[in-house]
N, CA, C and O atoms as a DFTB+ gen file, in Angstrom:
392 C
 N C O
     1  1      63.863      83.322      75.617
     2  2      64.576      82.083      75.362
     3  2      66.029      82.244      75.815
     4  3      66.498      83.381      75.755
     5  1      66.607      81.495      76.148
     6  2      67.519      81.644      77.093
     7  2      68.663      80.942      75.879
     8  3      68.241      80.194      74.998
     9  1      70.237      81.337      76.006
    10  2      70.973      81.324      75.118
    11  2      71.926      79.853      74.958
    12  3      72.034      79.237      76.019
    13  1      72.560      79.287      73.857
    14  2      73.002      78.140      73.549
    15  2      74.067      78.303      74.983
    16  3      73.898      77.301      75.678
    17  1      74.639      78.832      75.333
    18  2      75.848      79.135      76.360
    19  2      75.569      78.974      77.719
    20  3      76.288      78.403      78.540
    21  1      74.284      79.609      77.951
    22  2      73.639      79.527      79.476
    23  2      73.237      78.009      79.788
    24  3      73.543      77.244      80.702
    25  1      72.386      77.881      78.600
    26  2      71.710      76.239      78.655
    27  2      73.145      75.442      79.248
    28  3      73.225      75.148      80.440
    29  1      74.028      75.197      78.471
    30  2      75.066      74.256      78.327
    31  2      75.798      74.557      79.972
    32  3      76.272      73.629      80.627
    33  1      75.789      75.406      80.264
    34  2      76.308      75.587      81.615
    35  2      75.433      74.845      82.822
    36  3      75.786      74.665      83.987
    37  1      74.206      74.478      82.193
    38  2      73.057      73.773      83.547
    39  2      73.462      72.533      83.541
    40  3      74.056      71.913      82.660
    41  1      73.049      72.153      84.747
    42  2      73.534      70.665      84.911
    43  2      72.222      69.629      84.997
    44  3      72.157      68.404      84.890
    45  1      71.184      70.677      85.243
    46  2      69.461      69.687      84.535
    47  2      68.627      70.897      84.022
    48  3      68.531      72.095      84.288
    49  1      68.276      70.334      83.478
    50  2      66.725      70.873      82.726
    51  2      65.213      70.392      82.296
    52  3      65.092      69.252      81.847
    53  1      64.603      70.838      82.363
    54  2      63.226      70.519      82.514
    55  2      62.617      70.721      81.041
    56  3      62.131      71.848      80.943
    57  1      62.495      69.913      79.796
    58  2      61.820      70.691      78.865
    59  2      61.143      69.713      78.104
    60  3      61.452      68.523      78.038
    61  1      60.101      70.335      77.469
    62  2      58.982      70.165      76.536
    63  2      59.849      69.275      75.472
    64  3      60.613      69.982      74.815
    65  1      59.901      67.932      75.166
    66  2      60.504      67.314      73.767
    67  2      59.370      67.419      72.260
    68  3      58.266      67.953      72.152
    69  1      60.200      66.678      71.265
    70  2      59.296      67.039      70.071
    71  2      58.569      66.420      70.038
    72  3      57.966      66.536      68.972
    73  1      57.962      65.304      70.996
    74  2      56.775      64.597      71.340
    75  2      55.591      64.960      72.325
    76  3      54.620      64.303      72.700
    77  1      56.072      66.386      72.639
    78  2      55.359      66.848      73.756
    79  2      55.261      66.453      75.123
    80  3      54.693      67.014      76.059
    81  1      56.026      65.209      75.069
    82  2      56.565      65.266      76.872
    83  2      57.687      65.963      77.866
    84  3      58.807      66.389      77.586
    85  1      57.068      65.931      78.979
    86  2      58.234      66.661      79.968
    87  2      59.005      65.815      80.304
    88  3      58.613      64.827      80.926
    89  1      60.130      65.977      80.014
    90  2      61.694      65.519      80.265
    91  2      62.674      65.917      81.164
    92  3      62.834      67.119      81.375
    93  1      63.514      64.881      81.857
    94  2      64.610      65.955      82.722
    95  2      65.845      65.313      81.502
    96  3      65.967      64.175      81.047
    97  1      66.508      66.366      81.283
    98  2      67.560      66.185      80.720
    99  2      68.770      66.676      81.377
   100  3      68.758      67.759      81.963
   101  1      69.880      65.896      81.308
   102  2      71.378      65.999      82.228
   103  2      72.293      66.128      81.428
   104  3      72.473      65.565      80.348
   105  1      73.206      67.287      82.242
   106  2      74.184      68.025      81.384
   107  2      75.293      67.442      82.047
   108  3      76.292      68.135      81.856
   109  1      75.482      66.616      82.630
   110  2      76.435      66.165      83.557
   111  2      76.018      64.633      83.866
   112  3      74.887      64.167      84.001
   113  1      77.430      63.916      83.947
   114  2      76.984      62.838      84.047
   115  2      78.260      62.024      84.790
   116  3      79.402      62.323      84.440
   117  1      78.065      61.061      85.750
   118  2      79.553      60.507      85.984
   119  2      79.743      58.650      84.884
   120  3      78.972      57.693      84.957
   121  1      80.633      58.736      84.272
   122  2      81.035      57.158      83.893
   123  2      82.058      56.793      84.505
   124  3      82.971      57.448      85.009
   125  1      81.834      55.522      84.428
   126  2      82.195      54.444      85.287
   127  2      82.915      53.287      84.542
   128  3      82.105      52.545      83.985
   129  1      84.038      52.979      84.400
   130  2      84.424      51.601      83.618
   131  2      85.301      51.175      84.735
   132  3      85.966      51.764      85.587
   133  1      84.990      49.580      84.333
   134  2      86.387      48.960      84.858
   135  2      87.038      48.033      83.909
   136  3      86.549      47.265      83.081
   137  1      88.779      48.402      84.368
   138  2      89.734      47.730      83.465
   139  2      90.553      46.525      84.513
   140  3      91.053      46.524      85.638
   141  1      90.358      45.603      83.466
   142  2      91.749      44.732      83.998
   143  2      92.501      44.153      83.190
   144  3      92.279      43.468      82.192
   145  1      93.937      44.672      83.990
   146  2      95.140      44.659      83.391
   147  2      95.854      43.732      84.088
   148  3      96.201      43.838      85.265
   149  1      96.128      42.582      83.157
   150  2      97.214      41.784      83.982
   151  2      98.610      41.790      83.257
   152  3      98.672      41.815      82.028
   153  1      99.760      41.766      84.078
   154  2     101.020      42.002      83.889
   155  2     101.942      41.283      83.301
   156  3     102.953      41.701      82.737
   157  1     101.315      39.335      83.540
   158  2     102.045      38.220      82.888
   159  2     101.619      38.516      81.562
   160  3     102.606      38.504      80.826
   161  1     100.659      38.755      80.994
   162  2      99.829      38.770      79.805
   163  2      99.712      40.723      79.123
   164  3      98.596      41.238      79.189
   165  1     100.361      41.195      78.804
   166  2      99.823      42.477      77.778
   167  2      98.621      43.002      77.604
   168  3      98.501      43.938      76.814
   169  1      97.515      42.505      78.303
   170  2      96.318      42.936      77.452
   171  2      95.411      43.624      78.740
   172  3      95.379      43.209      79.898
   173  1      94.781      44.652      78.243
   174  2      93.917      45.407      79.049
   175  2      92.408      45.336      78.706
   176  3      92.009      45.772      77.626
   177  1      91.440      44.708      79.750
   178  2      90.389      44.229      78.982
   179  2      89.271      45.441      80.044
   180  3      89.315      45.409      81.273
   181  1      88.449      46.313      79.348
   182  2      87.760      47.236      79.570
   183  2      86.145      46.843      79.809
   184  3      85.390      46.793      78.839
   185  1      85.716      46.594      81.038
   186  2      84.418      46.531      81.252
   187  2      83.535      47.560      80.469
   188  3      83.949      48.707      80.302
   189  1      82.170      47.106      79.929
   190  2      80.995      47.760      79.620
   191  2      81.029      49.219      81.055
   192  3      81.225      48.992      82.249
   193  1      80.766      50.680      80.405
   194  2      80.733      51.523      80.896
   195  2      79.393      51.849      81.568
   196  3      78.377      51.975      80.885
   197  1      79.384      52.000      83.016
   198  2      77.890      52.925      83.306
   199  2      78.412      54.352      83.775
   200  3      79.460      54.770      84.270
   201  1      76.630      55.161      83.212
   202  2      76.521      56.049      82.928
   203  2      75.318      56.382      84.005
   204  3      74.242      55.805      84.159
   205  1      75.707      57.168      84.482
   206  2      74.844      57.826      86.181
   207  2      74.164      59.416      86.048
   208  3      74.768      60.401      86.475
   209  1      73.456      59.459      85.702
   210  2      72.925      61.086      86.154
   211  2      73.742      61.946      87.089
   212  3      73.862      61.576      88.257
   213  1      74.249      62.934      86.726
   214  2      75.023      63.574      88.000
   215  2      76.366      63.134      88.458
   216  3      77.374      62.816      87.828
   217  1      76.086      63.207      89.818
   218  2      76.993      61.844      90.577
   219  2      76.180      61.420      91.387
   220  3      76.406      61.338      92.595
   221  1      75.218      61.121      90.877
   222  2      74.123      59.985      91.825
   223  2      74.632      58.842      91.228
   224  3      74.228      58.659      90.080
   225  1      75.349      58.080      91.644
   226  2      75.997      57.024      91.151
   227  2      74.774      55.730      91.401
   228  3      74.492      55.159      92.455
   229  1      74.215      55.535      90.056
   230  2      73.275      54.259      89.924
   231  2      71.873      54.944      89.425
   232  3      70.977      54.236      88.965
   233  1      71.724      56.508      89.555
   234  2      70.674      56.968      88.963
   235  2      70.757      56.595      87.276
   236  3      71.888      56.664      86.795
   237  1      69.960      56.319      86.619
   238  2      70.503      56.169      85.189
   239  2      69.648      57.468      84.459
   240  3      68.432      57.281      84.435
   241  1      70.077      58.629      83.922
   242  2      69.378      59.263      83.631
   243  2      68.926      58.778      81.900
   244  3      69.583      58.177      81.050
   245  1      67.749      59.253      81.874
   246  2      66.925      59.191      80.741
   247  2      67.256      59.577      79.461
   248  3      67.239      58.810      78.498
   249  1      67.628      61.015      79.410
   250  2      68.372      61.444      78.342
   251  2      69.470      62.765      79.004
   252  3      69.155      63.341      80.045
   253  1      70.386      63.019      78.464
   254  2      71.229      63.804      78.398
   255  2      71.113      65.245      76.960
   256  3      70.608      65.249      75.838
   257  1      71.642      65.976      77.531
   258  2      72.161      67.303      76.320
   259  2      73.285      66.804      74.854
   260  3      74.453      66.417      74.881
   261  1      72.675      66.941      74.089
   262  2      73.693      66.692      73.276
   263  2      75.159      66.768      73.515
   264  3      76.072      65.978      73.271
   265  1      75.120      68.011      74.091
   266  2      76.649      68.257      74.237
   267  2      77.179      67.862      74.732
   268  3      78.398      67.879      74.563
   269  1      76.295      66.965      76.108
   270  2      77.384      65.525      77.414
   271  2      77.554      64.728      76.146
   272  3      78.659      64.290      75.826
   273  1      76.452      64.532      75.408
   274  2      76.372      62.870      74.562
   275  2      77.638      62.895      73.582
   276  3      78.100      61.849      73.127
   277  1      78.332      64.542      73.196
   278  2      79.530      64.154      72.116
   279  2      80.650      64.159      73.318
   280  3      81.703      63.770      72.813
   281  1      80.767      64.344      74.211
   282  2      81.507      64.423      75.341
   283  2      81.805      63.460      75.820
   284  3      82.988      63.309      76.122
   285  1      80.773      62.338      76.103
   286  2      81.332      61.329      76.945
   287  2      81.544      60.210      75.016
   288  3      82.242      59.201      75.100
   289  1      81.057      60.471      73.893
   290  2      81.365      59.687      73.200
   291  2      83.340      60.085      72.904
   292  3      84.181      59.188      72.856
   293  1      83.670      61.583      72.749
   294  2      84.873      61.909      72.789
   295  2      85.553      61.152      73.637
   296  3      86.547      60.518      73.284
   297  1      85.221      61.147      74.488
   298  2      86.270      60.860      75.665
   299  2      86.248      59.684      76.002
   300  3      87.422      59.388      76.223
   301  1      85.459      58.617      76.218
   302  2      85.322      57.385      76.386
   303  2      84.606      56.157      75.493
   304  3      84.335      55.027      75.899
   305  1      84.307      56.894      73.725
   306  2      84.069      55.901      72.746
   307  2      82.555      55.487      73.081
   308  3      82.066      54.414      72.725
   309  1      81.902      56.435      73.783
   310  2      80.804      55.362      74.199
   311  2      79.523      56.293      73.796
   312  3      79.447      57.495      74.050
   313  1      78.530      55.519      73.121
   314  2      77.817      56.204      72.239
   315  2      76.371      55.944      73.566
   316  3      76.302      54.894      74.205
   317  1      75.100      57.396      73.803
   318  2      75.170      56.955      75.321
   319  2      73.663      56.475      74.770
   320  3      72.845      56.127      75.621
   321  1      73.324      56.454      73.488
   322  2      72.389      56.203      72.865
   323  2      72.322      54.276      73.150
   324  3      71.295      53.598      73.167
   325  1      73.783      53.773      73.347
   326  2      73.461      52.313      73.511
   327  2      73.412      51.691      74.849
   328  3      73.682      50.522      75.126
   329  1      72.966      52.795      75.771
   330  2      72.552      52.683      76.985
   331  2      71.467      53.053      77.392
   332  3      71.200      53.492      78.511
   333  1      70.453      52.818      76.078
   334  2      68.780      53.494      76.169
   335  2      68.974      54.866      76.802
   336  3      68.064      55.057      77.608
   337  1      70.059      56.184      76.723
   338  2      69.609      57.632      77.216
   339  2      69.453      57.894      75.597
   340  3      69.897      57.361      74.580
   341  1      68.392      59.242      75.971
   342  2      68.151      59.435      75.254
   343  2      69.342      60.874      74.849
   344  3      70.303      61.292      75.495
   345  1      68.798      61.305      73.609
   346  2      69.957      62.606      73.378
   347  2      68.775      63.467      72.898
   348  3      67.902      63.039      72.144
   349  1      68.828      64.971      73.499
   350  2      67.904      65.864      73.518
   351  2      68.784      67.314      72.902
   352  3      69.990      67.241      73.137
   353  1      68.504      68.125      72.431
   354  2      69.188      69.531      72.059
   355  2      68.192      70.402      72.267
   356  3      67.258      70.783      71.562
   357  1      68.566      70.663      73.403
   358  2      67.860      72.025      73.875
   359  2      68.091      73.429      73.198
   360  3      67.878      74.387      73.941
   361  1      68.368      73.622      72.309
   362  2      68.739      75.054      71.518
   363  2      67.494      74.485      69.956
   364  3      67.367      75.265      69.012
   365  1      66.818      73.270      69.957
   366  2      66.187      72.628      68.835
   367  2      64.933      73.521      69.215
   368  3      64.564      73.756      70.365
   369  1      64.327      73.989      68.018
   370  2      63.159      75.003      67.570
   371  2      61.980      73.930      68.260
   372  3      60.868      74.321      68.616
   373  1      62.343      72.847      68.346
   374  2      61.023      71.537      68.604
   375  2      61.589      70.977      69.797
   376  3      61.498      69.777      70.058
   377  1      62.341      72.056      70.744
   378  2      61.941      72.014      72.016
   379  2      62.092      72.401      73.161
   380  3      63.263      72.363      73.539
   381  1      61.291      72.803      73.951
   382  2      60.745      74.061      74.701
   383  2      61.231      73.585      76.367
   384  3      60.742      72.700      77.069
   385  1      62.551      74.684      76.718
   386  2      62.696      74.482      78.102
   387  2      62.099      75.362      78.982
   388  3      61.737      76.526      78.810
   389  1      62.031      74.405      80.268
   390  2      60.558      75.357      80.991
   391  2      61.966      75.733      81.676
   392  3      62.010      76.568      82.579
């Protein structure tokens, strides 16, 4: 079994979930927002964020590693669970990376 440290360093993985399907899960991911800011007016209004597998920009991956999912919620508020990915933890006893 390969260690919490190594895993987190991959940028995909292939593994067994607690439903018994094969999954690709992504450790990496590019987001995407757009803002507009106008100058007469104060206010900065933030487009809905996408979320790309990789930098295949438009791939939508399926689920991600936990550890992108507190990552991109840290950093950009965005929970990636409300973009149908799923969130997977590969170091979880219930589930098996090939």
């Amino acid at each position: 079994m390969r260690s919490a440290k190594e895993l987190r360093r991959l940028d995909r993985l292939s593994v067994i979930d607690e439903d018994g399907d094969e999954r690709e899960v992504f450790g990496w991911a590019t987001v995407q927002r757009t803002s507009t800011v106008r100058g007469s007016n104060p206010v900065v209004d933030h487009g809905e964020p996408t979320i790309s597998a990789g930098d295949a920009i438009g791939m939508d991956p399926e689920a991600v590693t936990h550890w992108l999912a507190e990552e991109i919620e840290h950093e950009f508020g965005v929970d990636v669970r409300d973009h149908d990915i799923d969130v997977i933890d590969p170091t979880s006893e219930e589930v098996d990376v090939l």
